[in-house]
C-alpha positions in Angstrom: 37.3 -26.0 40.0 34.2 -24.4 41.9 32.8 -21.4 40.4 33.4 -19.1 43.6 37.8 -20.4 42.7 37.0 -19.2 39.1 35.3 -15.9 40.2 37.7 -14.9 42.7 41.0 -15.4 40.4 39.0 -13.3 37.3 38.4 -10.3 40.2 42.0 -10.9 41.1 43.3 -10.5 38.0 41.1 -7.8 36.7 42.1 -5.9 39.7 45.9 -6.7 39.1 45.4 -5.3 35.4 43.8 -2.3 36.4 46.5 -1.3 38.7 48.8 -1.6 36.2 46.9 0.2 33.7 46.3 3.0 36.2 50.2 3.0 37.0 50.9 3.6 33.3 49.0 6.6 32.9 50.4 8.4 36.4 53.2 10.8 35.0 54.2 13.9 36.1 54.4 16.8 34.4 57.7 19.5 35.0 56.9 22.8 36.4 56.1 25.4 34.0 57.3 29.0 34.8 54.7 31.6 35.1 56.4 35.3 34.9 53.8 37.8 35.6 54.5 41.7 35.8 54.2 43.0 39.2 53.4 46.5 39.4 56.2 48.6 42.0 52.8 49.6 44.1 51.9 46.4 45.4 55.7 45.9 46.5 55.3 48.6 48.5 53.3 47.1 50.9 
């Protein structure tokens, strides 16, 4: 095979191999509650 064949299938599988890396580490995280006092003056408004 020709070097540019050999070249283009290492950049295609690097490329493949990062996109799955880069899937693995996606996760969501759940919403956290926040509860914050709210002082009866600033309802008011």
């Amino acid at each position: 095979m020709s070097r540019l064949v050999v070249t283009l299938i290492v950049v295609v599988v690097l490329v493949v191999g990062g996109l799955f890396v880069l899937s693995g580490m996606a996760h969501e995280k759940p919403p956290v509650r926040v509860e914050k006092a709210v002082p009866l003056a600033n309802l008011s408004n």
